[in-house]
Residue frames as qw, qx, qy, qz and C-alpha x, y, z in Angstrom:
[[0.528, -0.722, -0.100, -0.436, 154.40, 16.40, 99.06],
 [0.423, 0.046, -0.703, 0.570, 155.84, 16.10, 102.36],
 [0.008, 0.403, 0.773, -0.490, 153.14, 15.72, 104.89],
 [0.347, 0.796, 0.493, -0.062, 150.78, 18.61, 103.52],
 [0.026, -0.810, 0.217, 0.545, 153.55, 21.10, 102.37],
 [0.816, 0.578, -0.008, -0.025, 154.08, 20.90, 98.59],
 [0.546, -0.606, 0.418, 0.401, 157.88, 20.52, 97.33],
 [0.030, -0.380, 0.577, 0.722, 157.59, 20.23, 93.96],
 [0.704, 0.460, 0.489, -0.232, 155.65, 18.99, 90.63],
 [0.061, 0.343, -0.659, -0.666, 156.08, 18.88, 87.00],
 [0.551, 0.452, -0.423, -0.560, 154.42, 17.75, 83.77],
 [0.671, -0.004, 0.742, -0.005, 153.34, 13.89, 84.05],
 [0.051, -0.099, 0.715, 0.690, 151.67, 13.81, 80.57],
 [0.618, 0.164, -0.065, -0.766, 148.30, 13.23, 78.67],
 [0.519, 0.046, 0.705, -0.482, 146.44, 10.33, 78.93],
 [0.000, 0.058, 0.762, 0.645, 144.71, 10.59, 75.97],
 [0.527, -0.133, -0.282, -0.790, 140.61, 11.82, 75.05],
 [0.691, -0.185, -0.569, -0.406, 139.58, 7.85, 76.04],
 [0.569, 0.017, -0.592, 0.571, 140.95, 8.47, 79.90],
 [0.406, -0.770, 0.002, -0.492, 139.88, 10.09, 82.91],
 [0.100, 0.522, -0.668, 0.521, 141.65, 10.22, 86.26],
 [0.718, -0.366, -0.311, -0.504, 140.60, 7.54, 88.38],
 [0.623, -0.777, -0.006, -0.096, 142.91, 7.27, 91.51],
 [0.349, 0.629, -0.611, 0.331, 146.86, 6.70, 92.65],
 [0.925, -0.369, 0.073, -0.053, 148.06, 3.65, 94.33],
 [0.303, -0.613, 0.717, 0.138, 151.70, 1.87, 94.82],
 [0.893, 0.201, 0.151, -0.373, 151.11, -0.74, 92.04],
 [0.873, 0.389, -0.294, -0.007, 154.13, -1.89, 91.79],
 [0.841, -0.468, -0.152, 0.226, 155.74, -2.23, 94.89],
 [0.571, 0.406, -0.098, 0.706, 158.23, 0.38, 94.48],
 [0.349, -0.649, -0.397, 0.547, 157.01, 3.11, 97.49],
 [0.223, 0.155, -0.295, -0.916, 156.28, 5.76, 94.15],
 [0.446, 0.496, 0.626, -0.404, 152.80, 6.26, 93.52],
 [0.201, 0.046, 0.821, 0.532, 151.33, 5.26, 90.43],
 [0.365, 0.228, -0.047, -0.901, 148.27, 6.60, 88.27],
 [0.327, -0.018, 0.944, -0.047, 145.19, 4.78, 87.37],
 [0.264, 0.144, -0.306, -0.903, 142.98, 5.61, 84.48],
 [0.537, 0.265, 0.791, -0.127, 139.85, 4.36, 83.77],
 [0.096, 0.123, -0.402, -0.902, 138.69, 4.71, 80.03],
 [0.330, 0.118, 0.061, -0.935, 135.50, 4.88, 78.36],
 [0.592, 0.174, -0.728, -0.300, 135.20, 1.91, 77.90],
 [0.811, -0.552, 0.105, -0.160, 134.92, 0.71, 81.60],
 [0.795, 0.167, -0.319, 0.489, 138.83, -0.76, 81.66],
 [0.442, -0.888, -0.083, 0.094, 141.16, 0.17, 83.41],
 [0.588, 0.709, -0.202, 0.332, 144.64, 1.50, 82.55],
 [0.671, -0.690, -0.137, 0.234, 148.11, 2.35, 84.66],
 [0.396, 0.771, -0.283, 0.411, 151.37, 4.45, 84.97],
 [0.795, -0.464, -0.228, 0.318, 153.86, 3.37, 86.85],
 [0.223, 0.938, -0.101, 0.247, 155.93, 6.73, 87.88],
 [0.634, -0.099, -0.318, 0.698, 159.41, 7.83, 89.09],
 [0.167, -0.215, 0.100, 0.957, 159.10, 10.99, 90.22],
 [0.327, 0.630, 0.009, -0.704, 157.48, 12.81, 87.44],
 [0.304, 0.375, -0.784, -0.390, 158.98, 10.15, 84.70],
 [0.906, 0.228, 0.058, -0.352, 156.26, 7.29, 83.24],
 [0.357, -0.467, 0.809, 0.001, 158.46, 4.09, 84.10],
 [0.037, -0.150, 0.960, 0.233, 155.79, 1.57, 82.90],
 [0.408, 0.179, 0.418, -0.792, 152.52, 0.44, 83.35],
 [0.378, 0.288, 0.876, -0.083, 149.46, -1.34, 81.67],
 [0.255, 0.050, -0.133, -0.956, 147.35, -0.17, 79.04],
 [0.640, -0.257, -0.411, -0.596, 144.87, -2.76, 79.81],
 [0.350, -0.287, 0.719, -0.527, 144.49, -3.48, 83.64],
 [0.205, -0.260, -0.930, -0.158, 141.00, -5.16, 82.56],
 [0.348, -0.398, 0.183, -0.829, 137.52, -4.18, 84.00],
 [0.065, -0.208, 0.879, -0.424, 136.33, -5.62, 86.64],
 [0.154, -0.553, -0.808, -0.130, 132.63, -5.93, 85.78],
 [0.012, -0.485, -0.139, -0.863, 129.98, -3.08, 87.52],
 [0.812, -0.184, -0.477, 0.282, 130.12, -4.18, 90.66],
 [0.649, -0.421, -0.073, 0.630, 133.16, -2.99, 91.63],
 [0.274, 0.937, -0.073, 0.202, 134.70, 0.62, 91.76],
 [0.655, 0.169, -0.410, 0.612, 137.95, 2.01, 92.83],
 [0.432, -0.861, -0.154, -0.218, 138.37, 3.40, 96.14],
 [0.701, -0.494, -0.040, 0.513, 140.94, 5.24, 98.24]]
């Protein structure tokens, strides 16, 4: 994106059945936004991206308890 005008996209990848989208944040200090999954389990998961390319990331953030949600 660039301000609201798309510019491109592509093919991130699949998550997997025990995942659901559950928001995009900067989580690793890099000024590329990163994916956050939560799974069915209440955890929480991450991808850290370049671009369109899965750099790194967590497969077990941890859950926080039920409480708390993600927001933003």
């Amino acid at each position: 994106m660039s301000g609201t005008s798309i510019v491109g996209g592509g093919v991130i990848g699949n998550p997997g059945p025990g995942f659901q989208f559950a928001g995009i944040a900067d989580l690793n200090g890099d000024n590329k936004s990163d994916i956050v999954f939560k799974s069915t389990s209440g955890g929480y998961a991450s991808w850290h991206l370049n671009d369109t390319q899965v750099i790194g990331g967590s497969p077990n953030i941890g859950n926080p308890g039920t409480n708390w949600s993600i927001i933003g």
